[in-house]
C-alpha positions in Angstrom: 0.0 0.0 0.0 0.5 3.8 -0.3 2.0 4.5 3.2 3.8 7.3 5.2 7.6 7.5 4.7 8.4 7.9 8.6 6.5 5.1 9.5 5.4 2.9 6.3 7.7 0.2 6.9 6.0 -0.7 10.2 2.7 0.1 9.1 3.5 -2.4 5.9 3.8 -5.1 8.4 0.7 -4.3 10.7 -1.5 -4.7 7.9 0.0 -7.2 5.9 1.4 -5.6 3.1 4.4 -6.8 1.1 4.9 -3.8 -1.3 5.4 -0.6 0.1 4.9 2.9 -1.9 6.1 6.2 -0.5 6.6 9.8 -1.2 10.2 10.2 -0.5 9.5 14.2 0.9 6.6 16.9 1.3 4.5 15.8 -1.8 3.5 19.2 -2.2 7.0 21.0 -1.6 10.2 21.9 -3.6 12.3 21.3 -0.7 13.9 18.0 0.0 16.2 18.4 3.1 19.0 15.7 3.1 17.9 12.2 4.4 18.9 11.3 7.5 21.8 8.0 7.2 20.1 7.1 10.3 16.5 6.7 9.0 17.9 5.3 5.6 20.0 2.4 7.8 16.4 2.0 9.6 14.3 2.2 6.8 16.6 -0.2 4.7 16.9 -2.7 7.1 12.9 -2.5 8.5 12.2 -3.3 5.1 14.7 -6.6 4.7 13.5 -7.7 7.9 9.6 -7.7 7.1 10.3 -9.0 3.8 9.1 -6.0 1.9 9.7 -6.2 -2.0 9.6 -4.3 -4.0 9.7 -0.4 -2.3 8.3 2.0 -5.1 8.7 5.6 -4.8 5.9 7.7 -6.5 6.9 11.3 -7.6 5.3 14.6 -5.6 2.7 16.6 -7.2 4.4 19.4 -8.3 6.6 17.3 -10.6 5.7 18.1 -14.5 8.3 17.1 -16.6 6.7 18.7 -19.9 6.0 22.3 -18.2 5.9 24.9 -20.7 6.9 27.6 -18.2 10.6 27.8 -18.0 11.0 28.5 -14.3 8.3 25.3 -13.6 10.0 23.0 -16.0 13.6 23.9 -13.8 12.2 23.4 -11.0 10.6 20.2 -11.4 13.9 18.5 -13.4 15.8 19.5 -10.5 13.3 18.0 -8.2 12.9 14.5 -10.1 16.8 14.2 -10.5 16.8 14.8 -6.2 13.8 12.1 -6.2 15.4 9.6 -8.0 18.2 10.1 -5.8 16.5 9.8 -2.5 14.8 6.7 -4.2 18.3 4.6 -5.0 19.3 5.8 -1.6 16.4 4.0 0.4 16.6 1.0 -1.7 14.0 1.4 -3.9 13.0 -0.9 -6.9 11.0 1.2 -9.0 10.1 5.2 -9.2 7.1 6.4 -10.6 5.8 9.4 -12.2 3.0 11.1 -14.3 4.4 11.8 -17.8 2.9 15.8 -16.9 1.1 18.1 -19.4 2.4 20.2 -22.1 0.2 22.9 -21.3 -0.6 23.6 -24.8 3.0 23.3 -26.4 1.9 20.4 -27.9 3.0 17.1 -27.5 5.5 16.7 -29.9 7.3 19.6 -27.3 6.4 17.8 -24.3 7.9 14.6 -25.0 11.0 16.2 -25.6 11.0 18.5 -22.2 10.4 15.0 -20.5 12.6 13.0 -22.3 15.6 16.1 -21.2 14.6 15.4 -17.7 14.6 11.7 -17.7 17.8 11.2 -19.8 19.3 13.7 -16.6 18.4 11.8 -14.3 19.5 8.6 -15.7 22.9 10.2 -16.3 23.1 11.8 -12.7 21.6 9.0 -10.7 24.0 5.6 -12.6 22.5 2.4 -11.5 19.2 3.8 -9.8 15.5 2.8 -9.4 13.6 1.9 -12.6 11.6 4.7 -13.5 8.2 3.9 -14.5 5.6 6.6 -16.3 2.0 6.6 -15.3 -0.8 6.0 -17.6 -3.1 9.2 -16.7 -7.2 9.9 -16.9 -7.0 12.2 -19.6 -8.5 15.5 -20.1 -6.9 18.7 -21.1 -3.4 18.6 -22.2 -2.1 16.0 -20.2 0.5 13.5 -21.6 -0.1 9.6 -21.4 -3.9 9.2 -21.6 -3.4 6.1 -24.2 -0.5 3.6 -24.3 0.3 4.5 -27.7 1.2 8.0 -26.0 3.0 6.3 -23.2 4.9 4.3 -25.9 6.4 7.9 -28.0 7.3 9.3 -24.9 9.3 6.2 -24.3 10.9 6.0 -27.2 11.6 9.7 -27.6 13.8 9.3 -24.0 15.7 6.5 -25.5 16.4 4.4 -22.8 15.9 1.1 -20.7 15.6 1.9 -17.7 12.5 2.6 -18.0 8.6 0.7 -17.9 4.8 1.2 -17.4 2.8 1.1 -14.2 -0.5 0.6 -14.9 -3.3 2.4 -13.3 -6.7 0.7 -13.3 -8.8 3.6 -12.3 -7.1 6.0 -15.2 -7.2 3.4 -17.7 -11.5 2.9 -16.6 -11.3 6.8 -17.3 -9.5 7.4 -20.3 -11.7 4.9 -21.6 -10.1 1.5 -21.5 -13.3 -0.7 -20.3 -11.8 -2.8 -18.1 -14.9 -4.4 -16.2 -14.7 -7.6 -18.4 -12.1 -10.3 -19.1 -12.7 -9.1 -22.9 -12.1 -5.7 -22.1 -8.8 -6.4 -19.5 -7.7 -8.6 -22.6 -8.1 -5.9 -25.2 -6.1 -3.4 -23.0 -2.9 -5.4 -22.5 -3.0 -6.6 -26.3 -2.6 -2.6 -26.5 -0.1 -2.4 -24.3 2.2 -5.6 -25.5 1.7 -4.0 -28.8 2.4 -0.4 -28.1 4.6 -0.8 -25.4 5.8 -4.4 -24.9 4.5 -6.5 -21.8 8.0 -6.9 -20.7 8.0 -3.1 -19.8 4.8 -3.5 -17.6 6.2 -3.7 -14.0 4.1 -2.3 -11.9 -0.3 -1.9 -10.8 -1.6 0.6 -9.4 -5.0 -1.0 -8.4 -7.5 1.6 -7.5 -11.5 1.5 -8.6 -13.0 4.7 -9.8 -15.4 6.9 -8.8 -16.0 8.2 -12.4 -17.2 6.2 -15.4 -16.0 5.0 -18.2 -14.4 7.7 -20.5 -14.9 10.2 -17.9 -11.3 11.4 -17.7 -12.1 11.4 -13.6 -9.1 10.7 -11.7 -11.0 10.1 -8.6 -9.8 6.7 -7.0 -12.4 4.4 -4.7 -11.9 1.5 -3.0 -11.7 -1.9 -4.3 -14.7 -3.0 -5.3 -17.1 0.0 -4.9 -16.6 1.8 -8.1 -17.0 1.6 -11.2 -14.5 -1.1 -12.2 -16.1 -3.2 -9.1 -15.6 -6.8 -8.2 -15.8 -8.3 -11.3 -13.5 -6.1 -13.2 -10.8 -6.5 -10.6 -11.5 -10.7 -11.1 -11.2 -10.0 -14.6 -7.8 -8.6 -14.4 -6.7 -10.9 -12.2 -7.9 -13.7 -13.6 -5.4 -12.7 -16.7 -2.5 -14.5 -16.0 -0.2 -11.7 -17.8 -0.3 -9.6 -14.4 0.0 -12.6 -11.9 4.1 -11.9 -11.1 3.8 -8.4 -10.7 3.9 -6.2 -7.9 0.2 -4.2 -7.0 -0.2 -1.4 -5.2 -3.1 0.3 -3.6 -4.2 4.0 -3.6 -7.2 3.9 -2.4 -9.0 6.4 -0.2 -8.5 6.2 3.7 -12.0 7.7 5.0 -11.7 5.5 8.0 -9.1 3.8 10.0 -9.4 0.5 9.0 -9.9 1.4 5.1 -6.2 0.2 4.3 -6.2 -3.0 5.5 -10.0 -3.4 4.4 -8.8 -2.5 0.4 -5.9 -4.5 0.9 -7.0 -7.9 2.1 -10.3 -7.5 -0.5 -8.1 -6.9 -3.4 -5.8 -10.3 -2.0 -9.3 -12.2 -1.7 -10.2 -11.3 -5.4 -7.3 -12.3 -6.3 -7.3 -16.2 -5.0 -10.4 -16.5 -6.1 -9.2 -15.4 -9.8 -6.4 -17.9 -9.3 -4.0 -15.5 -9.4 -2.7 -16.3 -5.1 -2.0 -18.9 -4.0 -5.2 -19.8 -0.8 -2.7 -20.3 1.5 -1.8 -16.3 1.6 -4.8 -15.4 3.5 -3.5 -17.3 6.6 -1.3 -14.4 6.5 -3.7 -11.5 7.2 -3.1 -9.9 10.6 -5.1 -10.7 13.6 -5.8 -7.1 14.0 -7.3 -6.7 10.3 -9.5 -9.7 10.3 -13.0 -8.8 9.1 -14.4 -9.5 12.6 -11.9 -6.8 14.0 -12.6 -4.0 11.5 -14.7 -1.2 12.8 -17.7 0.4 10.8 -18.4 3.9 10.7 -21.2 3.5 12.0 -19.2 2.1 15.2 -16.7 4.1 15.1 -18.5 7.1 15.6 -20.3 5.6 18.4 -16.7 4.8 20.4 -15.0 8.2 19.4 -12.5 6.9 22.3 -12.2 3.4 20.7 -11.6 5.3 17.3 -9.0 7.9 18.4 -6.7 5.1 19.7 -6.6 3.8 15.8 -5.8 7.1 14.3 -2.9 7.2 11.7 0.5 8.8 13.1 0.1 12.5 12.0 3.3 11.9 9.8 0.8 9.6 7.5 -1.9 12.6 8.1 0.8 15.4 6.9 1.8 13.5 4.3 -1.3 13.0 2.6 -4.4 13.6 3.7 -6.0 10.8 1.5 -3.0 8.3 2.1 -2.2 6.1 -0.7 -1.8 2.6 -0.8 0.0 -0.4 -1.3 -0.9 -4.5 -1.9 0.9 -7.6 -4.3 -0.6 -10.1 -6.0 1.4 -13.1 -5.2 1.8 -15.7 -8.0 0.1 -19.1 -7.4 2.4 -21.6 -6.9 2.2 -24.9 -9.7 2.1 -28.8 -7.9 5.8 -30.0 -8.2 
């Protein structure tokens, strides 16, 4: 899941999680201060020890890497170069970030700011984190709505250390109908023939509040959008994603929402065949479905609910934390 970076590692491990996302800063600040060596040793090592794999760091907001402005488009190289940075330092597998709008240059221009900025970081950070563009929602002038978009920017940045993480709930809304195995089908035919398969490393599994088409980015949890329960089986019931690494961004309304998304997304996917059964032995006491509150309780034990509150590091952070799950590949008989 999508988690705090001061205390993700531990909250990974309360709920179950095995992939952790982070912001590596203020998502909505220029300034990185230095990281601490001591938080990185702590950090590092929390995450060998709880067997967390892969880490993925997701880019702050501010990042757009095809800015028209000139002052913007500084800004935000010199920010993803730092982020990248930060990322290889902590350990992380992948980096991801939105592709960013062009802001009416066109997108001929856009893919050329980006593909500056990426080929500087790759160049500045040797032998870091995979960086991995976003498909986006659409609307406006934004860059990466279809995969054949994702695929120019690619190639115009002319390198390999790069891939696709998928986002179900911008796919749904750019128009990618994803609520059948028909549709999940069509949309990675697209992708292994615009982008290659091989370059798809990571999910983003999020439902979505807006329909089909809409160009709504507005995530919901698993299961209660418009994707629902049998577009998530559908996708993972398409052997193509079972060995990659998921992760959740879904709301947090209440305090038990990550470890409710997370162990509903894990159940979908045994029964899709794409876990193995054996993997929901694993959920924590803590977030069993007999343990997790409802609002309606929770509001009637305001002193119950206060003790379950997320550190205020999450809260700062984000105030809708994002999230982070894995679909674990079933295991063949020997």
């Amino acid at each position: 899941m999508h988690l705090s970076f001061s205390s993700g590692v531990e909250r990974a491990k309360e709920i179950g999680a095995r992939v952790l996302q982070v912001f590596c800063g203020n998502p909505r600040g220029w300034q990185k201060n230095p990281l601490d060596p001591e938080f990185v040793r702590k950090f590092r090592a929390g995450v060998e020890a709880n067997g967390i794999s892969p880490v993925v760091v997701h880019a702050t907001y501010l990042i757009n890497l095809a800015a028209r402005d000139e002052k913007f488009y500084k800004l935000s190289c010199e920010s993803f170069v730092t982020e990248v940075a930060r990322a290889k330092q902590i350990g992380a597998q992948f980096y991801v970030v939105h592709i960013g709008n062009h802001m009416g240059a066109g997108p001929e221009e856009g893919r050329k700011r980006v593909a500056h900025c990426l080929q500087a970081a790759v160049k500045a950070v040797p032998d870091g984190p995979e960086i991995l563009v976003e498909n986006t929602a659409g609307g406006g002038t934004t860059l990466g709505t279809t995969f054949e978009e994702v695929a120019a920017v690619m190639e115009a940045c002319c390198t390999e250390r790069m891939g696709l993480c998928l986002d179900t709930c911008h796919a749904l809304a750019a128009g990618y109908d994803i609520r059948t195995p028909a549709g999940v089908s069509a949309m990675l035919d697209n992708i292994d023939r615009t982008i290659g398969l091989k370059r798809l490393r990571c999910l983003h599994l999020n439902d979505s509040k807006g329909a089909v088409g809409s160009h709504l980015d507005r995530h919901e949890h698993i299961g209660k959008g418009e994707i629902g329960v049998a577009g998530f089986t559908a996708l993972f019931s398409d052997k193509r994603v079972w060995d990659l690494p998921a992760v959740l961004e879904t709301p947090r309304d209440e305090p038990f929402d990550e470890p409710e998304d997370l162990w509903r997304a894990v159940e979908l996917a045994v029964k899709a065949g794409a876990a193995d059964p054996a993997i929901l032995k694993e959920r924590p006491q803590q977030t069993s479905p007999g343990a997790v509150r409802t609002k309606a309780a929770s509001k009637s034990a305001p002193k119950a609910a206060e003790k379950t509150k997320a550190p205020k590091a999450l809260e700062k952070e984000k105030p809708k934390a994002k999230m982070s799950a894995r679909v674990a590949r079933k295991k063949k008989p020997s």
